[in-house]
Gaussian input, Z-matrix of N, CA and C with variables (Angstrom, degrees):
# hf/3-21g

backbone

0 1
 N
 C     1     B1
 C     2     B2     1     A1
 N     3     B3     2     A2     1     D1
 C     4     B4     3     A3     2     D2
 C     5     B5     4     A4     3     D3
 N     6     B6     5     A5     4     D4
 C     7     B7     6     A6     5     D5
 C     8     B8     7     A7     6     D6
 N     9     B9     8     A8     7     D7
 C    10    B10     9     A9     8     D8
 C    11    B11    10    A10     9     D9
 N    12    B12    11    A11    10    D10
 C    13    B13    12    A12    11    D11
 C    14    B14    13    A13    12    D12
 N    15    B15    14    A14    13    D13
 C    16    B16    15    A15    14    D14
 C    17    B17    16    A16    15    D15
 N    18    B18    17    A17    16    D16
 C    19    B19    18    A18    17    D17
 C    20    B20    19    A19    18    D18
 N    21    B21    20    A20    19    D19
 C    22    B22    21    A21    20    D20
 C    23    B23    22    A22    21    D21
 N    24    B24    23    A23    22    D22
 C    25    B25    24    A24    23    D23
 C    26    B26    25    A25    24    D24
 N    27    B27    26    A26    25    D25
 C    28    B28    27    A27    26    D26
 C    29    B29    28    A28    27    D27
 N    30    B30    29    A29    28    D28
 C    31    B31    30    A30    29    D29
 C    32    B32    31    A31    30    D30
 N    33    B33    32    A32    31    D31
 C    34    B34    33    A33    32    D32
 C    35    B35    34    A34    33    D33
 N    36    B36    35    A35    34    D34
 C    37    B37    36    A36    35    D35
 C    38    B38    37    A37    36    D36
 N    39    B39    38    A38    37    D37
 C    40    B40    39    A39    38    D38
 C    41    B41    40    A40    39    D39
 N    42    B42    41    A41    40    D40
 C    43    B43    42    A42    41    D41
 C    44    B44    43    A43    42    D42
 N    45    B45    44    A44    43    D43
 C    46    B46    45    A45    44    D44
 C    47    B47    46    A46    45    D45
 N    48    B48    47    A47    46    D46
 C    49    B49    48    A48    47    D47
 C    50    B50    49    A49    48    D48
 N    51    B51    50    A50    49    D49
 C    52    B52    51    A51    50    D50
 C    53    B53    52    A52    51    D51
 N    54    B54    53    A53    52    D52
 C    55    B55    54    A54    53    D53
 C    56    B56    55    A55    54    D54
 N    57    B57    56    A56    55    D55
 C    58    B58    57    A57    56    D56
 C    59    B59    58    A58    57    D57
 N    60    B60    59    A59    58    D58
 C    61    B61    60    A60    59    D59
 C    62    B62    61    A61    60    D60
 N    63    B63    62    A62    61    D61
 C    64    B64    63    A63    62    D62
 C    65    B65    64    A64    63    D63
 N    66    B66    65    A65    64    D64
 C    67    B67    66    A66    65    D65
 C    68    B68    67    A67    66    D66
 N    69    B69    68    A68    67    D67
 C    70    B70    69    A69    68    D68
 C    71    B71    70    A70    69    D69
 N    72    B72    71    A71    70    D70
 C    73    B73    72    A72    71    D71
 C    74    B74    73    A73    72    D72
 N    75    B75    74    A74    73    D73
 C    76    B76    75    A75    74    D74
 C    77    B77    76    A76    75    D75
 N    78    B78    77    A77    76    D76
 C    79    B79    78    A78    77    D77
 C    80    B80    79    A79    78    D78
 N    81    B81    80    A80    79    D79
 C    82    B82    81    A81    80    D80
 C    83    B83    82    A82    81    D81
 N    84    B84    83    A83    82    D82
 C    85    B85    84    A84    83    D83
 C    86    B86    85    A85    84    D84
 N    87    B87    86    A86    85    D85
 C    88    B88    87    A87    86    D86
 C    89    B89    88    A88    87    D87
 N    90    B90    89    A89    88    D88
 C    91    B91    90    A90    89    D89
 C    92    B92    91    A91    90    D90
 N    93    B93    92    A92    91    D91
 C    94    B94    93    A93    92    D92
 C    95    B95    94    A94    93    D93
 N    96    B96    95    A95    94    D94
 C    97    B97    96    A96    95    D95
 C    98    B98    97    A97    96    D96
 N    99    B99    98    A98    97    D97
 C   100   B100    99    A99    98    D98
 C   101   B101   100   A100    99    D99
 N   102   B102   101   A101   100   D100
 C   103   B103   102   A102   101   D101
 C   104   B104   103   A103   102   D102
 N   105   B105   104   A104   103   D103
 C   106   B106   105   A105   104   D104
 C   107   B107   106   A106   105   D105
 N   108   B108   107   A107   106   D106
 C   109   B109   108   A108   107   D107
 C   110   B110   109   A109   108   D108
 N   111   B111   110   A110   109   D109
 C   112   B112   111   A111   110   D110
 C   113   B113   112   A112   111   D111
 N   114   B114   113   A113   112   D112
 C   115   B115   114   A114   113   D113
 C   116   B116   115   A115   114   D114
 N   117   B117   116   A116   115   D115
 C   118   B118   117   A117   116   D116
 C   119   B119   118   A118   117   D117
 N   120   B120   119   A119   118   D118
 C   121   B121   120   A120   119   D119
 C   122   B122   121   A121   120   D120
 N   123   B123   122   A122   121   D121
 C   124   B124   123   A123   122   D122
 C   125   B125   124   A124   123   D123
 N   126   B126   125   A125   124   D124
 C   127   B127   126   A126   125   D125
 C   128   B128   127   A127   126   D126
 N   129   B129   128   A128   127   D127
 C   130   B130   129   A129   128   D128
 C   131   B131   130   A130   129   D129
 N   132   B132   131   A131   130   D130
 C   133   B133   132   A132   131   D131
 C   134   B134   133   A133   132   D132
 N   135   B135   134   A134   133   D133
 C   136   B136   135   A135   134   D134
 C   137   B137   136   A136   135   D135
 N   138   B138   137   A137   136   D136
 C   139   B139   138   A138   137   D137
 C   140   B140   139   A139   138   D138
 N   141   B141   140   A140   139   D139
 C   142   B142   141   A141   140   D140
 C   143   B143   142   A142   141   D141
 N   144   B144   143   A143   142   D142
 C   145   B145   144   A144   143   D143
 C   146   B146   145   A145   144   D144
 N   147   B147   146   A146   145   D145
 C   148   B148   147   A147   146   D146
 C   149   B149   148   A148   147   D147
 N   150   B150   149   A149   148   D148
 C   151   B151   150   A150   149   D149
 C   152   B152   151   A151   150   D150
 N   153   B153   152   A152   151   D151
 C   154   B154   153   A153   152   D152
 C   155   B155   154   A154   153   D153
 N   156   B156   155   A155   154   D154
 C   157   B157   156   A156   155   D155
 C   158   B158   157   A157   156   D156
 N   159   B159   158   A158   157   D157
 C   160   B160   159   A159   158   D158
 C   161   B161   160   A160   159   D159
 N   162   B162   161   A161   160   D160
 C   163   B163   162   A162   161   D161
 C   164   B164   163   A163   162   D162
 N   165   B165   164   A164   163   D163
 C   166   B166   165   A165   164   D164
 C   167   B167   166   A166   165   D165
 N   168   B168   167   A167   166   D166
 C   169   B169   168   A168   167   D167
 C   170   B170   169   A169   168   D168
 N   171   B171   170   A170   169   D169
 C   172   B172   171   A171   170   D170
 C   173   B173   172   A172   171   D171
 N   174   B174   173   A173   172   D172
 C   175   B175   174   A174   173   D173
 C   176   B176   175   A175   174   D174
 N   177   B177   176   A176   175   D175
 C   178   B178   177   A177   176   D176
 C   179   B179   178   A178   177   D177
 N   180   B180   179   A179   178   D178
 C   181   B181   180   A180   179   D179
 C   182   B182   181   A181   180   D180
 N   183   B183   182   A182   181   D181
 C   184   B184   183   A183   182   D182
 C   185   B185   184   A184   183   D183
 N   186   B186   185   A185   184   D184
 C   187   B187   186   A186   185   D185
 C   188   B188   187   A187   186   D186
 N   189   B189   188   A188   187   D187
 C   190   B190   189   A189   188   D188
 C   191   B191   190   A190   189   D189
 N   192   B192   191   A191   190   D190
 C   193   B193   192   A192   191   D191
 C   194   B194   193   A193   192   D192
 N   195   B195   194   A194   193   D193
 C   196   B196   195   A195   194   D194
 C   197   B197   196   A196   195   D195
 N   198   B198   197   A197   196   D196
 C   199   B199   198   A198   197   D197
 C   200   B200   199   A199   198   D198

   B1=1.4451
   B2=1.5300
   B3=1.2814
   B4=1.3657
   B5=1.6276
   B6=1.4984
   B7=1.2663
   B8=1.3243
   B9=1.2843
   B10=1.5219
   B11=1.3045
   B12=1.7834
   B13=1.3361
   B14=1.8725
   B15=1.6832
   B16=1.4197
   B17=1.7146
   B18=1.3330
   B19=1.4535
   B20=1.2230
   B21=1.3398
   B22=1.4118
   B23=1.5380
   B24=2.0000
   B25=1.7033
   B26=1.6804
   B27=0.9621
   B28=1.7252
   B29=1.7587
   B30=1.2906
   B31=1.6246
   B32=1.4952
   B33=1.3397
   B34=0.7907
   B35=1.6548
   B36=1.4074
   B37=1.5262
   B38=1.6956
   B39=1.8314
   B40=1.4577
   B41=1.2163
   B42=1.2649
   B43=1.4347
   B44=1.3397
   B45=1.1841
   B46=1.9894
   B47=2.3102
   B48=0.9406
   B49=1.2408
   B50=1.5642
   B51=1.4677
   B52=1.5804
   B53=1.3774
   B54=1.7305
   B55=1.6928
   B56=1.5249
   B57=1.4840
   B58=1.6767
   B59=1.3509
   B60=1.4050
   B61=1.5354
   B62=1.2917
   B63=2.1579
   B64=1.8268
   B65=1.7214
   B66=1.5285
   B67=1.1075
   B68=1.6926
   B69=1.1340
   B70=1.1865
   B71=1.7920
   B72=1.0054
   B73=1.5749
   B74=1.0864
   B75=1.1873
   B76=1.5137
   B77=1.0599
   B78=1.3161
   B79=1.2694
   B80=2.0863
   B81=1.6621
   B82=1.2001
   B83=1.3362
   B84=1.4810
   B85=1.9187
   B86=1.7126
   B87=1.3557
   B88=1.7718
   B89=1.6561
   B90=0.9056
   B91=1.7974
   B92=1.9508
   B93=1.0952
   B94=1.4723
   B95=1.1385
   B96=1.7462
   B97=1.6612
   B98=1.4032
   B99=1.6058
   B100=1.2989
   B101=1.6300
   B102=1.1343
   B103=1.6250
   B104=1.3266
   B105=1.0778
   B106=1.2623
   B107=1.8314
   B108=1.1234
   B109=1.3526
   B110=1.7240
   B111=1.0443
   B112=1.8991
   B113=1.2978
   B114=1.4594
   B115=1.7343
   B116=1.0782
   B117=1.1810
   B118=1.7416
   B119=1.5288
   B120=1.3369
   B121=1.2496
   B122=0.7902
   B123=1.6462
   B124=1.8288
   B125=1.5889
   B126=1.7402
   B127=1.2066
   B128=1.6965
   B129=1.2459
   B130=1.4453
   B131=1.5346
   B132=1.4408
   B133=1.3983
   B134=1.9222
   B135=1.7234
   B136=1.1206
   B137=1.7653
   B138=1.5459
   B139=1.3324
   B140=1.7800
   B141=1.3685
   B142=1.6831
   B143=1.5107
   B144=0.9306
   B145=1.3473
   B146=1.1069
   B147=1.5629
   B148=1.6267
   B149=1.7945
   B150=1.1001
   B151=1.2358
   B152=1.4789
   B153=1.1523
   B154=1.2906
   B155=1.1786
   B156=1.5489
   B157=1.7170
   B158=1.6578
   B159=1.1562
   B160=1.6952
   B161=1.5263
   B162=1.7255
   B163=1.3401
   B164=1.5438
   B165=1.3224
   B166=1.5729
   B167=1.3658
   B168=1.1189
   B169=1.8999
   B170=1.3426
   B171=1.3441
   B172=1.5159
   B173=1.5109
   B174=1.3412
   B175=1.2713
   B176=1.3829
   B177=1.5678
   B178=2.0682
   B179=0.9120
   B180=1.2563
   B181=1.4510
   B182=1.5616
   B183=1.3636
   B184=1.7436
   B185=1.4354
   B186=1.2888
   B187=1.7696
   B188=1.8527
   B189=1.3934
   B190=1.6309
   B191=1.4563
   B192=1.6347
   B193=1.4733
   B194=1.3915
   B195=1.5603
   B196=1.3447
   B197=1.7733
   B198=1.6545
   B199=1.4234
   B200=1.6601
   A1=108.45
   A2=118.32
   A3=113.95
   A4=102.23
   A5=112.05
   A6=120.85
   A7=104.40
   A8=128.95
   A9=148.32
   A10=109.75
   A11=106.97
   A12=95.04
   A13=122.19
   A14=104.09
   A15=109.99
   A16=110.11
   A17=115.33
   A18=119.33
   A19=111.02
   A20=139.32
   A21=140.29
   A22=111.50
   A23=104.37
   A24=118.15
   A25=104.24
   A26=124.38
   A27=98.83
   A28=145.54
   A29=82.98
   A30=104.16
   A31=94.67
   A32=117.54
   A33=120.34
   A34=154.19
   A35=93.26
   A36=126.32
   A37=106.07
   A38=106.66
   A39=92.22
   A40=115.31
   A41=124.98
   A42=120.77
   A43=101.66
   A44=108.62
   A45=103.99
   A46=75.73
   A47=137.65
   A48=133.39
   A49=113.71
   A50=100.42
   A51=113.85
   A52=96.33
   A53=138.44
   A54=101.91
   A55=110.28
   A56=135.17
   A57=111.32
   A58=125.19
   A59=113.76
   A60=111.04
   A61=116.33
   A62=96.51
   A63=89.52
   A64=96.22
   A65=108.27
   A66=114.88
   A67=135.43
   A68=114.25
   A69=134.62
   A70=112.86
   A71=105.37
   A72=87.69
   A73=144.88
   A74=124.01
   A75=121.37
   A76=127.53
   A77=135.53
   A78=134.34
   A79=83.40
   A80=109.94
   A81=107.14
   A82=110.07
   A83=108.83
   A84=102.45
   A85=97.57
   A86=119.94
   A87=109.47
   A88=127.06
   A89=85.31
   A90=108.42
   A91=103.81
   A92=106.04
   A93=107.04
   A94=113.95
   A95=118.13
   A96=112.81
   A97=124.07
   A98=106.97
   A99=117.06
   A100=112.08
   A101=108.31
   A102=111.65
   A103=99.35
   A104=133.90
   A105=121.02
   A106=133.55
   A107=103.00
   A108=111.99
   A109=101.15
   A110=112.00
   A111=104.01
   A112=91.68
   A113=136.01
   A114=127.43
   A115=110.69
   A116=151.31
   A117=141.23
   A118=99.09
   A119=139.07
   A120=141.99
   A121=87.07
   A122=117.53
   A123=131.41
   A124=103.23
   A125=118.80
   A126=110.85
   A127=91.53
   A128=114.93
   A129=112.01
   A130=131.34
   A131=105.61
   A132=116.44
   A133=120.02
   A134=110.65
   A135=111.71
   A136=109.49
   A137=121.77
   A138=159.48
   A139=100.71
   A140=94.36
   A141=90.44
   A142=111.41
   A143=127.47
   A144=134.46
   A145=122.13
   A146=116.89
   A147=121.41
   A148=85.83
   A149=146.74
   A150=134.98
   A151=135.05
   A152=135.62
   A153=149.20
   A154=135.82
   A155=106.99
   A156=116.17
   A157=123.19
   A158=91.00
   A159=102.16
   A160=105.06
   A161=117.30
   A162=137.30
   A163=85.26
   A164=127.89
   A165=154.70
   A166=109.03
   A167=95.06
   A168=104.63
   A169=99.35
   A170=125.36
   A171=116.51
   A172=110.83
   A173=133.73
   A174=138.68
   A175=80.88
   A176=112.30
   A177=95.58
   A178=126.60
   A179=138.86
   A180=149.45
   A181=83.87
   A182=117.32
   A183=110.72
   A184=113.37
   A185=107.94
   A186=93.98
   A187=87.69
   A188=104.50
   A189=107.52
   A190=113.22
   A191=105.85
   A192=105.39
   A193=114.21
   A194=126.59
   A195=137.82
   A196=83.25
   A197=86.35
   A198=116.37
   A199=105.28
   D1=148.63
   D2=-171.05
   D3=-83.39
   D4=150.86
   D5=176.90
   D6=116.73
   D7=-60.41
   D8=163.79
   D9=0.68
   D10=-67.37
   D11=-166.78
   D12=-71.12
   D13=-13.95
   D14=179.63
   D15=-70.88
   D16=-32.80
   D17=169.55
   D18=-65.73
   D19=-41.30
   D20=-179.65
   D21=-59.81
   D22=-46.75
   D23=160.31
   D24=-45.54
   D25=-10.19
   D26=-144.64
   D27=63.83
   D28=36.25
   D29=-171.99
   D30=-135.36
   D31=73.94
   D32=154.19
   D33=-43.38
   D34=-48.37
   D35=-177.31
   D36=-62.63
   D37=-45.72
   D38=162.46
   D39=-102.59
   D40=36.68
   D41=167.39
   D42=-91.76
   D43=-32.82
   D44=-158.83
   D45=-89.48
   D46=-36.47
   D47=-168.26
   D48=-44.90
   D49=-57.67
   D50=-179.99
   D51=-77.20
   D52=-57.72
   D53=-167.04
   D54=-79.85
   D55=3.65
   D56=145.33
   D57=-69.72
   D58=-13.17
   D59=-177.42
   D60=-95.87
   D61=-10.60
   D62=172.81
   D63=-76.69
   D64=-61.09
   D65=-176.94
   D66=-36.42
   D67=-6.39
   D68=170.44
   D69=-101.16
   D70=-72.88
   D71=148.46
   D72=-24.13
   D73=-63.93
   D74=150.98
   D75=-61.42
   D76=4.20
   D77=-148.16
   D78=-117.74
   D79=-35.68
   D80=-169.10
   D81=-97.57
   D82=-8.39
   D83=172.75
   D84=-87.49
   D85=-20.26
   D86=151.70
   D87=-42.34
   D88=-73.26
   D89=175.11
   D90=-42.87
   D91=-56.79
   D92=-176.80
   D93=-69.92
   D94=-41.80
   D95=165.66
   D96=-47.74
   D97=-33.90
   D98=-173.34
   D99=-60.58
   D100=-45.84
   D101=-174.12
   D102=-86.27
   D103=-46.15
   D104=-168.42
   D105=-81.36
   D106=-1.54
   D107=176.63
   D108=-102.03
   D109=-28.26
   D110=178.25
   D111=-77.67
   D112=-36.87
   D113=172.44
   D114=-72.53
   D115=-27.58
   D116=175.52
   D117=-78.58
   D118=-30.62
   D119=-176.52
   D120=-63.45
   D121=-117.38
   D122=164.61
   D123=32.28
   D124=-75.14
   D125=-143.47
   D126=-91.31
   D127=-23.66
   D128=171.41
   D129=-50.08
   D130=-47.30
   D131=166.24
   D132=-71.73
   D133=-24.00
   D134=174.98
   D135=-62.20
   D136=-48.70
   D137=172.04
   D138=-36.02
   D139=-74.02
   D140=172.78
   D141=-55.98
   D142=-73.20
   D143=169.65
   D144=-6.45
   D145=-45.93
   D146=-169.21
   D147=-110.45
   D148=-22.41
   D149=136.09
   D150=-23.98
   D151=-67.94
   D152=124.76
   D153=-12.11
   D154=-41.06
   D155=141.61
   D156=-47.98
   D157=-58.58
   D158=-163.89
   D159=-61.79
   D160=-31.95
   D161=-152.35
   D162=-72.21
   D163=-62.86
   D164=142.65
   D165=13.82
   D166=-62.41
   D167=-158.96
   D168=-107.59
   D169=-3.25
   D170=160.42
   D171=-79.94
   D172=-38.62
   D173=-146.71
   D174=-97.19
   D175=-59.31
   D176=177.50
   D177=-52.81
   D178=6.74
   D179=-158.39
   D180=-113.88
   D181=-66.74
   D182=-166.24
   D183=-88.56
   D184=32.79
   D185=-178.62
   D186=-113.73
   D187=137.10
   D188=171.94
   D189=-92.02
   D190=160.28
   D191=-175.46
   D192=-92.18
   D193=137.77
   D194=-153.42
   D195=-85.33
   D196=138.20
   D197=-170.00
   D198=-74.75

């Protein structure tokens, strides 16, 4: 973990500096994964969905009616 080796130096002060600033960092690409992958899902499956529609009503559009 970063910081470590400055505490082991005896530099404490930026040891604990860098692993809150790793730890926070990571702590906020958590947080952002969190929301943002149930929203790219969500809108992904909404996306196909109305895809699949359209796919729908194009092909019903070109299929002729048996004589």
């Amino acid at each position: 973990m970063p910081g470590l080796g400055y505490v082991y130096a005896r530099d404490a002060g930026t040891g604990l500096f860098f692993a809150v600033s790793f730890l926070s960092a990571l702590l906020s690409l958590v947080v952002v994964g969190v929301v943002l992958v149930p929203g790219i899902w969500l809108y992904a499956a909404y996306d196909a969905a109305k895809a699949a529609e359209r796919r729908d009503r194009e092909l019903s559009a070109t299929v002729e009616p048996a004589a």
